[in-house]
Structures are given as structure tokens and as C-alpha cells.
C-alpha positions in Angstrom: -35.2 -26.1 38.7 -32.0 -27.8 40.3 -32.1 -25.2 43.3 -36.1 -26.8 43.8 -35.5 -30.5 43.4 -32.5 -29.7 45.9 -34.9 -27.7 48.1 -37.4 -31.1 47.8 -35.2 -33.4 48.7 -33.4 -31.7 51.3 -37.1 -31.5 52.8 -37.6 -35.7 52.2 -34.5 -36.0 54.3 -35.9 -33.6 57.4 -38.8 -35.9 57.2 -37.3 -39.0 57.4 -34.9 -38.1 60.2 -37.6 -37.2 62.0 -39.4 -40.6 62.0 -38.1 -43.8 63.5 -36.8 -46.5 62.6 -39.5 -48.6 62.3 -41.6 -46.2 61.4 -39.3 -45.4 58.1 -39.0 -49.3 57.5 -42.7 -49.4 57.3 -43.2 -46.8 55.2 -40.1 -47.5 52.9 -42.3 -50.9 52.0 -39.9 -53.3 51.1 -39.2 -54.6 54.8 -41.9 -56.3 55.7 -39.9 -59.6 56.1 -37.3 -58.0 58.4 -40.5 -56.5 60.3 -42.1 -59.0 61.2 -38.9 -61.0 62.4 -38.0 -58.3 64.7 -41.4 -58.3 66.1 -41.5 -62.2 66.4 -37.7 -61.7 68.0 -38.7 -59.2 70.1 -36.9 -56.1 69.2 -39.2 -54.1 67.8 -39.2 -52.0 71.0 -35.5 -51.7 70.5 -35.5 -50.1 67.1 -38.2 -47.8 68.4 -36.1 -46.6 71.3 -33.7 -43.8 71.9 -30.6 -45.5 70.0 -29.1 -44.6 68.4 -28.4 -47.4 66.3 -27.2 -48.2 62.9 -29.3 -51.5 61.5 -28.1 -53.0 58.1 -31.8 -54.0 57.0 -32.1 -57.0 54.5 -34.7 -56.2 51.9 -37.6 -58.9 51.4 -35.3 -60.0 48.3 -32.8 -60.6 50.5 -34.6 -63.0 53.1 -36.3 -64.5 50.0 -32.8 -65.5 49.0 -32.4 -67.6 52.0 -35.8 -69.6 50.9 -39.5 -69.8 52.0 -39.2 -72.7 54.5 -36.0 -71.2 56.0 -37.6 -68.2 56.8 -40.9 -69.9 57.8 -38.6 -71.6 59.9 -36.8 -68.8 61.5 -40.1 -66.9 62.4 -41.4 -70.2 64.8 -41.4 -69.2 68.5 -38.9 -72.4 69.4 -36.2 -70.6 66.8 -36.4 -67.3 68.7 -32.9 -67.3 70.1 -32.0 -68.1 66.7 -33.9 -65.4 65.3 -32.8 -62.9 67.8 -29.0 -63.7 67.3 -29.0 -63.4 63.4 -30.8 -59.8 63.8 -29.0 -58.5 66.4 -26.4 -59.2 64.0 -28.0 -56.1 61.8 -27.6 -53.9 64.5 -24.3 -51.8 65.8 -24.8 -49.1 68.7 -24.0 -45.8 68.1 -24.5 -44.1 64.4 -22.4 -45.2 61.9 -22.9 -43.6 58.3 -21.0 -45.0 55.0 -17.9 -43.1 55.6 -17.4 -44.3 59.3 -18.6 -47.8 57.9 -16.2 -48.4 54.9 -13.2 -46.6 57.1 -13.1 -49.7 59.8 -12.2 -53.5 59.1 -14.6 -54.8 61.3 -18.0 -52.8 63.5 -19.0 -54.5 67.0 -22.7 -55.9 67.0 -25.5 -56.4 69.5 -24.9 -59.8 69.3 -21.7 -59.4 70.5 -19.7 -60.6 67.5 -18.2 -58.4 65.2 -18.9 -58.1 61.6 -16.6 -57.5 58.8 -16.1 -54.7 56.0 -14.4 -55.4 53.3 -14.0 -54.0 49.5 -14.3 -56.2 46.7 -14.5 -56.0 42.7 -18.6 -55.3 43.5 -17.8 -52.4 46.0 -18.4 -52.7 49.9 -19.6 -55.9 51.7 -20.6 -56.0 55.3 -20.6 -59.4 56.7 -21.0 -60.9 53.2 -23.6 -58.1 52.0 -23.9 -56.0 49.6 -24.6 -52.6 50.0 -27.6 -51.2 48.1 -28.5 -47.8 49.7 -26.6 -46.0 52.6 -27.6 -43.0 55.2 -31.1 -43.7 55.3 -31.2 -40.9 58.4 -33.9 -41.3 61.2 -34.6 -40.2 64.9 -32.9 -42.8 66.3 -30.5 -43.9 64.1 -29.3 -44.5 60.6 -30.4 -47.7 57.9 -27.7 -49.2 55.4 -29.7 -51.2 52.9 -28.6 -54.5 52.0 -29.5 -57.1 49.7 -28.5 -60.1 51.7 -28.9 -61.8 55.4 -25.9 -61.3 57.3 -25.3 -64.7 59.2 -23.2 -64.4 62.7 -21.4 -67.7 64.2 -24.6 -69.6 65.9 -22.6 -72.6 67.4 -20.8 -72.3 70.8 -17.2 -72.0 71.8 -16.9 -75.9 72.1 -18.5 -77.1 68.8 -16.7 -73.9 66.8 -13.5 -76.0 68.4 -14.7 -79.5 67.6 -15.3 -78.7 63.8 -12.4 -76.9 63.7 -10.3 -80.8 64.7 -7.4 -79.7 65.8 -8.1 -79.3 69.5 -9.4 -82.8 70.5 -6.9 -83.0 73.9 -8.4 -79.5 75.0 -12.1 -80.6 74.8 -11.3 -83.8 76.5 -9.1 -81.6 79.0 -12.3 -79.7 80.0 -14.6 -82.5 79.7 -12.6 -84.0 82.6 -12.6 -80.9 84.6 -16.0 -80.4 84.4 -15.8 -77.4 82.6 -17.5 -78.4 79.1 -20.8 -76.6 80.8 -19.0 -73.2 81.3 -17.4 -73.0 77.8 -20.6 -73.7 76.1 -23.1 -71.4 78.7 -24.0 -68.3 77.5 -20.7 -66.4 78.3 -19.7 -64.5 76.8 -15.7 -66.1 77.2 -12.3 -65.9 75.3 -10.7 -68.7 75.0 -6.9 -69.2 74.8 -6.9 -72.4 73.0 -4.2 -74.7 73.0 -4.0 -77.3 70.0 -3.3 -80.6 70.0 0.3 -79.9 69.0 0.6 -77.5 71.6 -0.6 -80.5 74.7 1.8 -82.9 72.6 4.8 -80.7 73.5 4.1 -81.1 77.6 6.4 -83.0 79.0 5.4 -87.0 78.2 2.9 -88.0 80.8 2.0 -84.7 81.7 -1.6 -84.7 79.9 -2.5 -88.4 81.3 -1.6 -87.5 84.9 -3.7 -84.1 84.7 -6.5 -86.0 83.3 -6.7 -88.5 86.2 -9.9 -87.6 88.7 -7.7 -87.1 91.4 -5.8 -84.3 89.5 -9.1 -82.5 88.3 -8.6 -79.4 90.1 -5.0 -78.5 88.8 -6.6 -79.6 85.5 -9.3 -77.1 86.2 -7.1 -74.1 87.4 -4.9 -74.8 84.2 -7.9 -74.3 81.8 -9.3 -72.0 83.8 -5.8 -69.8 83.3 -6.8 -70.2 79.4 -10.5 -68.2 79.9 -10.9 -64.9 80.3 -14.3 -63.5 81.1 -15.8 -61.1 78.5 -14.8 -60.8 74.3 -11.0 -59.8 74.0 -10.7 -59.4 70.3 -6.7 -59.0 69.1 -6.7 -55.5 68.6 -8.3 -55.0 72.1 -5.8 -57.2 74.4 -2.7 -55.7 72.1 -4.2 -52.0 73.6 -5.1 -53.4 77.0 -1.7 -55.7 77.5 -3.3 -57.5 80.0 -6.3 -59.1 81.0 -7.5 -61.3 84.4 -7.8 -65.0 84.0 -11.3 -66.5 85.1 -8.4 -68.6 87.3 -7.7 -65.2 88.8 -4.2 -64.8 87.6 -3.3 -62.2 85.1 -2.1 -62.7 81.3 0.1 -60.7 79.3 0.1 -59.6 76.0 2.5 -58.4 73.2 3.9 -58.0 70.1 7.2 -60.2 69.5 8.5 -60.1 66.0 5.2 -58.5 64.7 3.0 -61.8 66.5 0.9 -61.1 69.3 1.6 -63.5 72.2 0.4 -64.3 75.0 2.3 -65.1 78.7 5.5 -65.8 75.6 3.0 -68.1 73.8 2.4 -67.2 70.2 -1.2 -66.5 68.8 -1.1 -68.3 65.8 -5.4 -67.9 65.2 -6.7 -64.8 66.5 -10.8 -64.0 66.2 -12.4 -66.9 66.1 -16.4 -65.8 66.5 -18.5 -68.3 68.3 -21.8 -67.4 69.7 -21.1 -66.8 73.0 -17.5 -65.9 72.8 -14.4 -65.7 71.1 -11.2 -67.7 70.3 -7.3 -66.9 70.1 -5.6 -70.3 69.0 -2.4 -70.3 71.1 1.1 -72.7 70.4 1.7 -73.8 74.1 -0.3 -74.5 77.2 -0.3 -71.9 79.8 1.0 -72.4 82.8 -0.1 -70.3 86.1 2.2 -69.4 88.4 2.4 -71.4 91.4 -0.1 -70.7 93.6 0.9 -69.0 96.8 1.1 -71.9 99.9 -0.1 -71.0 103.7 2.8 -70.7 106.0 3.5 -74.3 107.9 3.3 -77.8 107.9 1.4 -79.7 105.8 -0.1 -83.2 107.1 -2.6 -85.7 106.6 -3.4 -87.0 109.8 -1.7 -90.6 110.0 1.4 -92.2 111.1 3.2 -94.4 108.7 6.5 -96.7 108.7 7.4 -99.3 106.0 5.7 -102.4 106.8 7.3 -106.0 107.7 8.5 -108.3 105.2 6.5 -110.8 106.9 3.4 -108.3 106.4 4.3 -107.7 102.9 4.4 -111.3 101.9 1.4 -112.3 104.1 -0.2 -109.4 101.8 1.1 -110.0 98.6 2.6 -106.7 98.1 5.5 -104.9 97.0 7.0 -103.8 100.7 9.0 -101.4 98.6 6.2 -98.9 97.4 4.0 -99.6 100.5 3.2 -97.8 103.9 1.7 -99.2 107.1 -0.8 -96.9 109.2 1.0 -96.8 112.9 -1.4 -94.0 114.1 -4.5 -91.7 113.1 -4.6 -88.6 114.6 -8.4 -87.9 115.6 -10.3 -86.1 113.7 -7.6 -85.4 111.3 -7.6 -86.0 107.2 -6.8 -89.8 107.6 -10.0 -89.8 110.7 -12.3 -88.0 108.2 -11.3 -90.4 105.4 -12.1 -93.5 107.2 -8.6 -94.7 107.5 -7.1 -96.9 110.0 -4.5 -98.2 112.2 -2.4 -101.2 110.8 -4.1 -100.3 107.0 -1.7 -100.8 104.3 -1.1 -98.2 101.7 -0.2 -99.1 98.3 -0.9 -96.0 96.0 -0.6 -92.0 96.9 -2.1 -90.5 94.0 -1.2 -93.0 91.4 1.8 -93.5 92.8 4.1 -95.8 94.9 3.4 -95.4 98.6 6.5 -94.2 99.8 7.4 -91.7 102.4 9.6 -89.3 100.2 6.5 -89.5 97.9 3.9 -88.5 100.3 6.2 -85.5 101.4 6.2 -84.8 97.7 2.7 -85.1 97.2 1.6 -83.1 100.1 3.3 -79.9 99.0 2.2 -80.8 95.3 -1.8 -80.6 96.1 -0.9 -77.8 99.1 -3.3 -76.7 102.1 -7.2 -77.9 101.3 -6.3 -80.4 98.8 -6.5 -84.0 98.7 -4.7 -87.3 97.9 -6.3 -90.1 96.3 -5.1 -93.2 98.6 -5.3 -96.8 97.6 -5.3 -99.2 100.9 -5.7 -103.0 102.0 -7.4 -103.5 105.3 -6.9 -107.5 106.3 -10.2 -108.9 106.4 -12.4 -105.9 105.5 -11.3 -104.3 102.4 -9.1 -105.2 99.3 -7.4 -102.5 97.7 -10.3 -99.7 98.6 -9.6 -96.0 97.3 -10.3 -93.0 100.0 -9.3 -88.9 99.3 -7.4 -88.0 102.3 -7.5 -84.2 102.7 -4.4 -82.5 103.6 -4.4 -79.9 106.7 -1.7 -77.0 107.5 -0.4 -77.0 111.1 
């Protein structure tokens, strides 16, 4: 008798492997939510293809769980990217069965994020899910049964950091460099994310300075060193030890004193899941290296001396931190800017108007970058801003 019910069931599981996943989810009848969400998401053609693929299905008593109107909800064609992201959360490439499941802390989803495994006093849990039958074998694939929703990370990389309220100067940081678009696009992104603490330990009147206009593309290329393109989890950039900057500069990673860190920065926050990326919450801002400067001289196109005391008076400005325009070289940066002869400058990128500035300045924004110039014109203009674009000769 045992040798035939082993015989019978050896026979149910050659069935089933030969159908499907779908097709055993239909016939299993107790999917029919999870059915007609992945029909309404548009993945039914997915779980019918060649996989394989390992799904962690939700019973119907599981999406009851979640309540009537939020599934009701969830099946609506304007919550289909909503839909799409929680199931893809269900699904892992490749063919996991329990063994392979319960051996790994964490299995990489379609959506992207990971999910976690972990043991409890109940037994297994997969992204908060229990598990209530394993192996389910089929053509394409393998079902785990579980009898709850698993719910990925649905806000983006800058709300995930805005609830968490520690990094306040970053967000305004990329706000002002125009990059609040690219962090909350659809990615997917790591982040190296300073906090607050971390911009507090700049030098004082480092963050104002970078978050004046005329400083918005250092800004940029500073947070830009912080992104790198694609989901680096911890365990990934410890084996890779590097990784490209979406700046275009490498990073380096390692282990100091059992901490990863990055470029000597510690990690002090690693795998934070947001729906379109993921974040490593570092100690200190990255710096690039310097940026490599085209051989020769760097100008602006004008001709300067300090101006007359007579001037300055007549004026009413400081003749110290002032510059009078004794030339403009055609069609040079001053030409292009609108500048002209015997025009008065008072500011050079926030700053006094002085020659050793200017030299300063120059070699600070390098070959195709600009400087934000305040000017008096008599009679025209009264302190009028221009960008004067600096030129290598």
C-alpha cells in the first residue's frame, strides 16, 4: 500500500511539472485573486513563458487580509504600476526550491529590490510571509505558497530620504543642482548619501557657497560623484571594490575595521530599498578628484586695472574690491557677455572684485566654465549680473 500511494504521488508531481505556472495556479483553485492581478498587471504572459521563475503566490486569504477596497483598489487600471511593482515582488528569476530559499539572507526580485529570509519562532518568512507550502514544481518554474502579500519599498529614492529626516542639506543640495528629477526617475540608482552631520562637518561656508546658482555645476558634479548607475547592494560593491560614478570618476570600496567604506568614508546604513534604487548612508561627503585642466591660459576676454578714487567716490564704491574694464577683446567671454569698456566690476562670483581674485577664480571654474559678474555701467545699468565664460588660450 505505501509503495502505491508513493507510486500516486510521485505520478501527481510528473503532472504538475508538466503544466505551467498559471496553468497549476488555476487549477490549484485558491488563486484566483493573485490571477486576476497579474492579468490586470500584465504578467500573465510572463508566468506562462520559458522562466524559469520561482513566484511566492499569496493565497486569496492572503490578499483578503489586506481588505476588499485595497484590493479593489489595486486591480484599477490608474494603480497598474502599483500593481505591477508589488507582484513582481513575488517573482525571483531562476528556480529556487525551499533549500536554496531558506539557505540565503536575502533573493533578488523582478522588481529589482531584494526580499528578505529570515527564521522566526513560526518557521521561515519571506518578506514578512509565512510559508505554507513549498516546491509546488512546474514547467517553467517552481510556486512557494504564502499566506500573506509581500509589500516592496513603493516610494522613490528622494521621499525614502525625506521620511527618513536626517538628510535635509542633501535634498536641498540636489534640488539646487537640478538633479531632484534624476534621483526620483525611474533609475534604477545608488545613492551614497551623505547626512546632515556629514555636510555639517565641511568646512563652514562650504555648503552655502556650493548652493549659490553660480556654483551649480560643482554642486552637480559633487552629487553626481555620490550616484552610481544601477543597484549596488553591500555585499555586491564589497566583491566588486569598485564602481563608476554617474560623475564619471571611480569609487572605492572596502572593509576597514570590519565597516565597509567607501573613497575612506564609512557606510554607516547600508540597503536602503527604494523603488527605483537603493541607498548606502555614508559619514562624509565625497569629494572627486580634481578634474583634469586643458593645457594654457585661462582668460575672460577683458582688460582690468583698479579704478580711480575719483571714480570710486563718483560711484559710491569700495575702490578696494572693485575693477575697471580698460579693454574687451572681441568676441571674447567679456564680448559675448555684453560687457564693456570703462564698466565697473564689483563682485566675481560672490566675491570682491579684485585681480588676485579673478586669477583665483579662473583656475577654480577652469576651461568652459563661467563667472557670475556683478557690474555698474554709469548711466545705463546699476549693479547688473552677467556670466562671463572663461576661454583657454
Amino acid at each position: 500500500m505505501l509503495r502505491l500511494m508513493t507510486a500516486a504521488a510521485l505520478l501527481t508531481a510528473t503532472l504538475s511539472a508538466q503544466k505551467d505556472i498559471v496553468t497549476t495556479a488555476v487549477e490549484a483553485g485558491s488563486f484566483g485573486t493573485l490571477l486576476r492581478a497579474a492579468e490586470a498587471a500584465g504578467l500573465v504572459d510572463t508566468l506562462r513563458g520559458d522562466g524559469p521563475l520561482t513566484v511566492f503566490a499569496p493565497t486569496d486569504a492572503a490578499f483578503e487580509k489586506l481588505g476588499k477596497h485595497a484590493v479593489t483598489a489595486l486591480l484599477q487600471a490608474d494603480n497598474r504600476d502599483r500593481l505591477r511593482a508589488i507582484l513582481t515582488y513575488h517573482i525571483v528569476p531562476g528556480e529556487f526550491g525551499a533549500d536554496d530559499v531558506l539557505g540565503r539572507f536575502a533573493l533578488p526580485t523582478a522588481n529589482g529590490q531584494r526580499v528578505p529570509v529570515e527564521m522566526n519562532g513560526d518557521g521561515a518568512a519571506i518578506g514578512g510571509a509565512g510559508l505554507v507550502k513549498t516546491d509546488v514544481r512546474c514547467s517553467n518554474g517552481i510556486i512557494h505558497v504564502l499566506d500573506a502579500v509581500m509589500m516592496p519599498v513603493l516610494d522613490d529614492i528622494p521621499t525614502v530620504a525625506k521620511a527618513a529626516g536626517s538628510f535635509g542639506t542633501l535634498l536641498a543640495a540636489a534640488k539646487a543642482a537640478g538633479l531632484v528629477r534624476t534621483l526620483a526617475g525611474d533609475g534604477p540608482l545608488t545613492v551614497l548619501a551623505p547626512t546632515d552631520e556629514a555636510f555639517e562637518a565641511l568646512p563652514e561656508g562650504t555648503v552655502a557657497s556650493l548652493l549659490r546658482r553660480e556654483n551649480r555645476a560643482e554642486l552637480k558634479r559633487i552629487l553626481s560623484y555620490h550616484v552610481i548607475a544601477g543597484r549596488v547592494y553591500a555585499d555586491q560593491a564589497v566583491a566588486a571594490m569598485a564602481a563608476k560614478s554617474v560623475s564619471g570618476e571611480p569609487l572605492r570600496f572596502g572593509i576597514e575595521g570590519g565597516r565597509l567604506q567607501v573613497e575612506g568614508a564609512n557606510v554607516v546604513g547600508s540597503d536602503v530599498q527604494a523603488s527605483n534604487g537603493v541607498i548606502h548612508v555614508v559619514d562624509r561627503v565625497l569629494m572627486p578628484p580634481a578634474a583634469a585642466r586643458p593645457a594654457g591660459r585661462l582668460v575672460v576676454g577683458l582688460f582690468i586695472e583698479r579704478p580711480s578714487a575719483a571714480l570710486a567716490a563718483q560711484l559710491g564704491i569700495d575702490r578696494d574690491s572693485s575693477l575697471l574694464v580698460t579693454g574687451i577683446t572681441p568676441d571674447g567671454g567679456a564680448d559675448r557677455a555684453g560687457l564693456q569698456r570703462y564698466d565697473v566690476l564689483t563682485s566675481l562670483n560672490g566675491e570682491a572684485a579684485t585681480s588676485a581674485n579673478l586669477d583665483r577664480i579662473k583656475q577654480d571654474v577652469g576651461y568652459d566654465g563661467a563667472i557670475a559678474v556683478r557690474y555698474v555701467r554709469r548711466g545705463e545699468h546699476d549693479d547688473t549680473s552677467v556670466r562671463v565664460g572663461v576661454e583657454r588660450h
